[in-house]
N, C-alpha and C positions, 0 to 999 in steps of 0.2 A: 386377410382383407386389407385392402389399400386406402390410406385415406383422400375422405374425398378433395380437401381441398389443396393437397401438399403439390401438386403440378398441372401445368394449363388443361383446361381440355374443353374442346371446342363444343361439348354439347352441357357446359355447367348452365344453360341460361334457361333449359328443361328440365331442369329440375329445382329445389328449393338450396339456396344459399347455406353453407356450412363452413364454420370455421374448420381450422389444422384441430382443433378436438375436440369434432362433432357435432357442436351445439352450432345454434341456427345463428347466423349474424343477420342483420340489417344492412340494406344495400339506398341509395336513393336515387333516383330514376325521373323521367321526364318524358311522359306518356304522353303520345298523341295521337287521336282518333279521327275521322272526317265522318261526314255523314253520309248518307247512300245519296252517291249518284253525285254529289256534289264539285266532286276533282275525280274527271274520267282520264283515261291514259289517253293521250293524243289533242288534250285542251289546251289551252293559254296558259293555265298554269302547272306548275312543277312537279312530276310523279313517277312513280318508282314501279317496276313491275318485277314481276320472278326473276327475269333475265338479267333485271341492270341495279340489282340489290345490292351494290359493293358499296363499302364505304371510301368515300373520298373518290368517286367516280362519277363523269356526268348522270344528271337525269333525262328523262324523256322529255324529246324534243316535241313541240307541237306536230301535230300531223294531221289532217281534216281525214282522210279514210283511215286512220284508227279508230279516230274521234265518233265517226259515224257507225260505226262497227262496234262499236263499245257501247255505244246508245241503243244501239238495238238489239246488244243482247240483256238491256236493263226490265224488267215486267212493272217496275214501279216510276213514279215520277220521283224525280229528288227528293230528298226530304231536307227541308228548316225547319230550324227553332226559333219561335217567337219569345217574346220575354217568357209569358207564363212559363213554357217549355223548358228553354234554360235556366229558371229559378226551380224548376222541379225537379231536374237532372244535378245541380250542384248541390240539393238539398240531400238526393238521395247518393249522390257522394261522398258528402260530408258523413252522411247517417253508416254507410258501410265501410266507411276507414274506419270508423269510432267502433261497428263491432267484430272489424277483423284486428285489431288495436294496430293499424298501419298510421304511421304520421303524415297527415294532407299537412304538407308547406305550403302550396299556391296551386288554384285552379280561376280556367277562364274558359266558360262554356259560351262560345262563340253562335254567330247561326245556323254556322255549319262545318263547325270542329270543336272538339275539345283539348283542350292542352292540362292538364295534371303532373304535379312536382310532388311525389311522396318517397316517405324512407320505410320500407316495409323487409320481410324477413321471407320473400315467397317472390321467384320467377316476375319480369316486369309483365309475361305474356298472360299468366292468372290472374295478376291485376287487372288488364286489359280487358279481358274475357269478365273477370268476376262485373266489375265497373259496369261496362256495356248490359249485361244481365240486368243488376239494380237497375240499373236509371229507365232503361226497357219498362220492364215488371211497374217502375213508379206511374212513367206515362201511363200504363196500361189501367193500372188500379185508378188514377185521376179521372180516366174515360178521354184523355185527351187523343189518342189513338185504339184503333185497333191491334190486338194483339197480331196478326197478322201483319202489319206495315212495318217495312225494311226502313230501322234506321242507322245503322253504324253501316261505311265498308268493311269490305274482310283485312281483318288483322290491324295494322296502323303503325307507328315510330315508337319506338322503348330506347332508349339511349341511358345508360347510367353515365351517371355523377361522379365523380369523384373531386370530394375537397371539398370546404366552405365556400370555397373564390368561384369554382364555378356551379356550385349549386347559388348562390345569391345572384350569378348572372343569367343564370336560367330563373330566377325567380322574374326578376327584372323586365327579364323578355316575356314571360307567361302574364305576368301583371301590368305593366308598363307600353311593349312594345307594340300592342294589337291592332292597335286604331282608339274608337271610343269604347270607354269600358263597357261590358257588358255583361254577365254572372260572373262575378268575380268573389274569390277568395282566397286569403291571406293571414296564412298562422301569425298569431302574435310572438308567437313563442320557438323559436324555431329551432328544434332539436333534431337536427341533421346529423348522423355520425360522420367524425372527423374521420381522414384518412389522411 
């Protein structure tokens, strides 16, 4: 049996993090999600599709018949978040890092994105997934939505960290750079593993 983490391989980010002997390490990452419908392929602003996923590669250019082509293949209207909304989504953030014992460093639930800075022991893509699930299930249980209404797009940005220097400039940008603050939070404590 080989181990898993002694040489590259391009599909480690599918499965859960393992050091050279076995046991699970901690990775920290810088998750972001958009809301349905809110940044289509072919609008004004900035967005990635199958085709132009590379990193360090243009993104998609505005286009007005993508754009319209893209809107109608949506069955819902966009979805935002009002304050209530995004106090109820970072609520139920904070509450599922705390019982999957993942460390939330910085979140900023926007009105129509979320950006998340955590150090956890499991794939950025689970995070993503688990995350979107809670905050879902919160609206739902408040009665602020129907369980039926589309909010997150499919999938979203997972980029890991490496190093204090640029996890605190990612913290900087999630908490600092947005515009005006809006559900915001920020560990006092920030236990980032070093690398």
């Amino acid at each position: 049996m080989t181990s898993r983490a002694t040489t590259p391989d391009p599909s480690r980010d599918q499965r859960e993090r393992y050091s050279a002997n076995g046991s699970r390490t901690r990775a920290t990452y810088l998750i972001t999600f958009t809301c349905y419908g809110t940044r289509v392929h072919g609008d004004e602003s900035w967005s990635v599709d199958r085709k132009h996923n590379v990193a360090n590669t243009p993104m998609l250019d505005a286009y007005f018949g993508r754009l319209f082509y893209e809107r109608t293949l949506m069955d819902q209207r966009a979805y935002l978040m009002d304050h209530l909304r995004r106090n109820a989504v970072l609520e139920a953030i904070i509450e599922r890092c705390r019982q999957r014992d993942w460390d939330l460093l910085a979140a900023h639930i926007r009105s129509n994105h979320v950006h998340l800075i955590l150090a956890a022991d499991t794939t950025p893509e689970r995070i993503m997934n688990d995350i979107k699930s809670c905050a879902s299930r919160s609206l739902n249980q408040l009665g602020f939505d129907t369980p039926e209404r589309k909010r997150w797009a499919r999938h979203g940005s997972t980029r890991h960290l490496y190093g204090r220097k640029n996890t605190d400039a990612a913290i900087r940008y999630v908490v600092e750079s947005q515009g005006t603050p809006m559900a915001v939070y920020r560990a006092e404590d920030l236990r980032c593993p070093e690398r």
